[in-house]
N, C-alpha and C positions, 0 to 999 in steps of 0.2 A: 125465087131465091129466098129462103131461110138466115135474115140478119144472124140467129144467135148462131147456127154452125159456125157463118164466116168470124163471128165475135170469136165465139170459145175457141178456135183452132187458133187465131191470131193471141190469145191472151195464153194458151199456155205456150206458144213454142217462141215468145218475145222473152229476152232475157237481158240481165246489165252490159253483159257487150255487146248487141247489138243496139242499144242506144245512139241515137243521131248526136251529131256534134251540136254543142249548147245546151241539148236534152237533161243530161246530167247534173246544169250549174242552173237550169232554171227551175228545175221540182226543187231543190235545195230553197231558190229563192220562194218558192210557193209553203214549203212550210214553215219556214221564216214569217211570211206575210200571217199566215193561217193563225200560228201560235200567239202571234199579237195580237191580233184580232181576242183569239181566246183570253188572254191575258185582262184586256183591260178589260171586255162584257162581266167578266167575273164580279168585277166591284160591283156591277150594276144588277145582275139577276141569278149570283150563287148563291147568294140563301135557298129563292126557291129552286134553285135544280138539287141541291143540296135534301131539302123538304123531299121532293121528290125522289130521289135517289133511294131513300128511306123505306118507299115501298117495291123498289127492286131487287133485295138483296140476295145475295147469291156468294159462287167463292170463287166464279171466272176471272174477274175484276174488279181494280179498285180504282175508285172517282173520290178525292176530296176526303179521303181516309174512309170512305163507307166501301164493304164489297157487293158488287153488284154484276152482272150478269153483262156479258160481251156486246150483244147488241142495247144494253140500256147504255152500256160507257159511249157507244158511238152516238146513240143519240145525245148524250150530255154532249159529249166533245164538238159535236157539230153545232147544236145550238150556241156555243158558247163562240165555236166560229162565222157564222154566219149572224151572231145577233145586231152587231152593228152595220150592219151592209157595209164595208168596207174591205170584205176580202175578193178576192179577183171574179172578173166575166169573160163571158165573150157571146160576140152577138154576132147572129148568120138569120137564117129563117129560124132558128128558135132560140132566145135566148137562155144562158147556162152558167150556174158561178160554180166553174168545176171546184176550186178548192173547197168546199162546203165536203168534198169525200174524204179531204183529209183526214178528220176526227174518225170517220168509221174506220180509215186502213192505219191510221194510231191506235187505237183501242186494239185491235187484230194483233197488228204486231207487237203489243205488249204482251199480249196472251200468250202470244207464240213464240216471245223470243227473238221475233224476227232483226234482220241484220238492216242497218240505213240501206245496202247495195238494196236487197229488198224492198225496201220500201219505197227507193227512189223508181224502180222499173214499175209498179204496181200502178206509182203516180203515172209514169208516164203512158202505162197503157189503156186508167180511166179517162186523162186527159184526148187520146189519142181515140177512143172510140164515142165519147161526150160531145166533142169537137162536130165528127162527122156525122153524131145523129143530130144534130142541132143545123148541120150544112144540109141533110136532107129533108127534113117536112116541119112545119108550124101546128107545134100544140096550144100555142096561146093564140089564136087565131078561130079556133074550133071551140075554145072553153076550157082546155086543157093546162094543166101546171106543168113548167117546166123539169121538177123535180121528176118525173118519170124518167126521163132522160138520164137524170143524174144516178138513180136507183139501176137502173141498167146500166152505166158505164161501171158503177161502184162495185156493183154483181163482179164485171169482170177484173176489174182489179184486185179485188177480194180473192178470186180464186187463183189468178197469177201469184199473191203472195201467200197463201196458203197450199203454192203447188199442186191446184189439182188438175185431173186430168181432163181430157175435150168432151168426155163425157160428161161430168160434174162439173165440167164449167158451165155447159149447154144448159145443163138442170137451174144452175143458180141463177143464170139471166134470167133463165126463163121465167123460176121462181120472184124472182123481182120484178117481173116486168106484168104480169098478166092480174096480180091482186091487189095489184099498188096504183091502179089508173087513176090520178089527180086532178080537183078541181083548180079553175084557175080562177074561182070565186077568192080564194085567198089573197090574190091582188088586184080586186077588183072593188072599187069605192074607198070607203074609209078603211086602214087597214088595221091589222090586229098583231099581238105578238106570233101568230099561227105565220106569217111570213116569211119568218126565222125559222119555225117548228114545223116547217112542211119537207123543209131540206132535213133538219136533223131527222123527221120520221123517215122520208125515202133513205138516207144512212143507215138509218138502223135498220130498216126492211132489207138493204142487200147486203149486210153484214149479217143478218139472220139467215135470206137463202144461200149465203155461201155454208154455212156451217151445216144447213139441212144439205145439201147438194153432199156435202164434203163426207156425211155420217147415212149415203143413202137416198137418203128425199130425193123423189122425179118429180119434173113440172111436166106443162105439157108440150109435146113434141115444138110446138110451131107457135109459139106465142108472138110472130110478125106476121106469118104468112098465111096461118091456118084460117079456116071458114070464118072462125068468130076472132080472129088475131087481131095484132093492132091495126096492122097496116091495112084488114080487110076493112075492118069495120070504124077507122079514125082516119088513117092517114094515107088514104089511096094515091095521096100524091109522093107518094115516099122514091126518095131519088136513090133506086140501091145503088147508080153507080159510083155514088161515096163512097163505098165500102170497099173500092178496086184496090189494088197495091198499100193494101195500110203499110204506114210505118211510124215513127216515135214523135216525129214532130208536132203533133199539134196543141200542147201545150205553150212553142212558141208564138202559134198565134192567140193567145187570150193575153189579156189585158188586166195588169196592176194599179189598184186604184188611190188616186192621188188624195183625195177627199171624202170623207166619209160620207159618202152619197148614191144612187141608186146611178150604176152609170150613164143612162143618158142623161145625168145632168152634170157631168162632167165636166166637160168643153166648155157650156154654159156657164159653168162658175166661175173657171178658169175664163172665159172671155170676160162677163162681169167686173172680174178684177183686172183686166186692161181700162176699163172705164173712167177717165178722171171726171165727173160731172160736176156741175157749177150751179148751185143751189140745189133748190127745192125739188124733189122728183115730182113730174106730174103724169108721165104716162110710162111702162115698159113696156117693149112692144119684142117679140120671141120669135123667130122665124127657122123653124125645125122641119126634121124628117115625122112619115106617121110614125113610127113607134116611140118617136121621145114623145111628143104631144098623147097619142094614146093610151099610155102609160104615167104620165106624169100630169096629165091636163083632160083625165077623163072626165070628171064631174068635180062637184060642187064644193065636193069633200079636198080637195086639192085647195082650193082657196082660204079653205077655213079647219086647219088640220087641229087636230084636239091630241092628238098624241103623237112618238114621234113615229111610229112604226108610218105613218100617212102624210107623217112633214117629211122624211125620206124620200117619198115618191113623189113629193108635191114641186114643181120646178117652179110655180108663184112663190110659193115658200123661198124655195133654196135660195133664190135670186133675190128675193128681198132683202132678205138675211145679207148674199152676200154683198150687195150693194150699200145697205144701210150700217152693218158694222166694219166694210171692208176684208173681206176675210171671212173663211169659212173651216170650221173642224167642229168637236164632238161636243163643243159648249155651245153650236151654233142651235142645237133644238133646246135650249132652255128660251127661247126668244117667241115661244108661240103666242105669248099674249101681249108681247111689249107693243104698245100704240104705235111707235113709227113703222115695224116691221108691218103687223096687221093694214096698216096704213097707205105702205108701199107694194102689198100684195096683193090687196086691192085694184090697185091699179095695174097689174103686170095683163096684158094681151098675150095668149101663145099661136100659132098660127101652122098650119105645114106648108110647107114648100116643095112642090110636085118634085122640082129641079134636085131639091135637096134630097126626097125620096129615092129619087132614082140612084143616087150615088151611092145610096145607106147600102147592106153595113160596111163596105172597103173605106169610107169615110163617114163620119157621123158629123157630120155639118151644124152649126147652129149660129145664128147672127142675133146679139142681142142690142137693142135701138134705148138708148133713156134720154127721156125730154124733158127740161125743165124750161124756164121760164127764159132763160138764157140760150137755149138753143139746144139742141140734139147731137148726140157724142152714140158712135157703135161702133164695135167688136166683130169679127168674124173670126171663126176657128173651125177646122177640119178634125184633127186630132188632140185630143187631151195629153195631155204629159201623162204618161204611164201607159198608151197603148204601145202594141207589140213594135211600133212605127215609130214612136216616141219611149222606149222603155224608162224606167226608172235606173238610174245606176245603184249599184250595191251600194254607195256609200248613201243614198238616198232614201233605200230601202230602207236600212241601218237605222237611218233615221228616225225612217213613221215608225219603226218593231218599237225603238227603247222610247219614243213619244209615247205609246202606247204604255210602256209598262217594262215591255219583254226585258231580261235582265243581259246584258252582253253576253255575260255565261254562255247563258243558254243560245244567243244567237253565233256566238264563234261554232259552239258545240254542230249544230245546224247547218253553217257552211261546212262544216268536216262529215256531214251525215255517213258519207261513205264510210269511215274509219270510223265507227261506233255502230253500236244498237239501239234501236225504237227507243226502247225503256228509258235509256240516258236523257232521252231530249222531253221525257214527258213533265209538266209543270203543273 
C-alpha cells in the first residue's frame, strides 16, 4: 500500500462540508492558539527573523513590511509559532505539534487569496493525516525528527488549499517527504534554537513542494513503499491500517497547552502546583511514563540547562521553577541561575513507571513526591487541563491568546474565520 495515493485522494476530495461536527470550531480555536503564540515570540526573536527575511526577497510575500518569497514567509510564520513551545501536540507512537503547519497554510493563503472556509478544511485535513501518521510508526525512537511527519501532513494540506489535483497532490507529498528525512539530534542533549527551526524548515519544505507539484515538479512514485521509501528502509513497522476510513476528526484528538512547556511536563506542573509543602525542600522524587523521562530527563544537560530552548525540555527545571516560585508561564525561564531554583533542581529524582508506561499515550500519568524536613506531600495526575479529555474552554483560550499579546480584534476576527479571508487575520 502506497500512504501518498491514499493521502492525495483523501486531500483533494475532503471539502468544508464534509467536516465533522466540532471540526470547524476547533481549527478556528488552533489558529487562535497559533497566532498568540506568534504574537508574543515576536518581541523575543523578530529582529532576527527580520535580519533574515532581508536575504529572501522576492514579490510573493510580505513578512514584517519586507517582500519575500512564499515558502520563506512560511518558515518565518512557523518559527514565530512554534518558538515558544507552547502551541498544541499530540502524542501516539510519534510525537507532533500539528499547529506548527499553521504558519505555512497562512502564508499560502495569503498568496492566494484564499477564503477562512479554506483554510479551515486544509487545517483539518493536515491535522487529520499528522494525527494518523504519528498513530502508525516512531521516528524518535529510530533517530528520527518528528517534523517529517509534519512536512508530509503540510504537503497535503497545502495542496487541499491550493486545489490541486490527486496527481499533484501525490507529487507534493512526495516531494516533501523523501528530501526532508530529519534528524532527531535536534532534541537530543542540550538544545538549541534549531528546535523551533526544524518545524519552521519542514513548513517551508512542504509549502515549497506544493507549489513545485502545483507548476509540474514530480517526485518520486512511492516515497513510503518503494525499495529505498520510508517505510522500506525506516519504518518497517508502519501500521497502514491507520490510514482505513480517514475522516476530519483528528484534530479533536490533540491537545492545547496550558503552560508554556514541552508537554509531557504538563501534568507535572500542573500536579506540582497541587503541592502545599511545609519548609525546606529536601528531595523531589518524579514517577513518569518513558517518553516524559526520556525526553525530559535524558542527560546531564536537563539538570543544568543554560538556555531556554533545554530548560523547556528540562522537567528538573520545570518543576523546580514551579515549586519554588509557585507558578509557572513565560517569565518562568528567566530563573536558570537563581540559587533556590538551581538548588531545588538539584535535588529532583525522575524515575519511569512500567505501570505508568503501559497506559501512556490514552493517559500521560505522572506523580510528583516533595520531602522536607516536615514530611512528604504528593500529587497524582492523569490528564493536564488542556488535553482533548480536559479541553480548554473558549473563554480560557481567550485568555492565554490576549496574555500572550493577541489583540481581541484579531481574535473575535479568528472565531468568525468562516466569514472572512486568510489576509484579514494576518498580524
Amino acid at each position: 500500500m502506497e500512504i501518498s495515493d491514499i493521502v492525495s485522494k483523501y486531500a483533494k476530495q475532503t471539502d468544508y462540508e464534509m467536516l465533522e461536527s466540532g471540526v470547524k470550531e476547533e481549527a478556528k480555536r488552533r489558529v487562535l492558539d497559533a497566532l498568540a503564540n506568534a504574537k508574543y515570540s515576536y518581541s523575543e526573536i523578530g529582529s532576527i527573523l527580520r535580519n533574515v527575511a532581508g536575504y529572501f526577497k522576492g514579490n510573493a510575500e510580505t513578512v514584517d513590511g519586507i517582500n519575500t518569497s512564499v515558502d520563506f514567509a512560511s518558515f518565518y510564520n512557523t518559527l514565530l509559532i512554534r518558538y515558544l513551545d507552547f502551541n498544541d501536540t499530540y502524542l501516539s507512537k510519534e510525537p507532533l505539534h500539528p499547529s506548527d503547519m499553521i504558519g505555512g497554510l497562512i502564508a499560502l493563503g495569503k498568496m492566494f487569496d484564499s477564503t477562512g472556509k479554506q483554510l479551515i478544511t486544509a487545517i483539518a485535513v493536515g491535522y487529520e493525516v499528522g494525527t494518523r501518521l504519528c498513530d502508525s510508526s516512531s521516528l524518535r525512537k529510530r533517530g528520527f525528527d518528528h517534523v517529517l511527519f509534519l512536512a508530509v501532513a503540510e504537503a497535503a494540506a497545502a495542496s487541499n488549499l491550493l486545489g490541486l489535483d490527486i496527481e499533484k497532490t501525490r507529487n507534493a507529498v512526495s516531494l516533501a517527504t523523501v528530501p526532508n528525512v530529519a534528524l532527531r539530534e535536534t532534541r537530543s542533549g542540550s538544545l538549541s534554537m534549531w528546535k523551533a527551526g526544524a518545524a519552521a524548515n519542514a513548513s517551508r519544505n512542504a509549502v515549497f513542494a506544493a507549489i513545485l507539484a502545483m507548476n509540474g515538479i514530480t517526485g518520486p512514485e512511492k516515497p513510503f513503499s518503494g525499495k529505498m521509501g520510508l517505510n522500506s528502509i525506516i519504518l518497517q513497522d508502519f501500521d497502514e491500517k491507520n490510514f482505513d476510513k480517514m475522516g476530519t476528526t483528528g484534530i479533536l484528538r490533540t491537545y492545547i497547552k496550558q503552560y508554556p512547556a514541552e508537554y509531557h511536563a504538563q501534568a507535572a506542573i500542573e500536579a506540582a502546583l497541587q503541592i502545599d509543602y511545609d519548609g525546606e525542600i529536601e528531595e523531589v522524587e518524579i514517577d513518569t511514563y518513558e517518553a516524559a523521562k526520556s525526553i525530559l530527563a535524558d542527560d546531564e544537560s536537563k539538570w543544568n540547562p543554560k538556555n531556554r530552548e533545554t530548560a523547556d525540555h528540562s522537567l528538573p527545571y520545570m518543576i523546580a521553577v514551579t515549586l519554588v516560585k509557585k507558578g509557572f508561564w513565560l517569565d518562568s525561564y528567566s530563573y536558570i541561575n537563581d540559587p533556590k531554583v538551581v538548588s531545588v533542581m538539584k535535588r529532583v529524582k525522575v524515575y519511569e513507571d512500567a505501570g505508568m508506561t503501559k497506559i501512556y499515550p490514552e493517559k500521560l500519568p505522572v506523580r510528583v513526591n516533595v520531602r522536607t524536613k516536615n514530611g512528604k506531600k504528593s500529587a497524582y495526575l492523569e490528564l493536564p487541563k488542556g488535553h482533548a479529555k480536559r479541553p480548554l474552554t473558549d473563554g480560557e483560550l481567550i485568555e492565554k491568546a490576549t496574555r500572550l499579546g493577541l489583540e481581541r480584534g484579531i481574535a473575535e476576527k479568528v472565531m468568525n474565520l468562516e466569514s472572512i479571508r486568510v489576509k484579514e487575520i494576518v498580524v
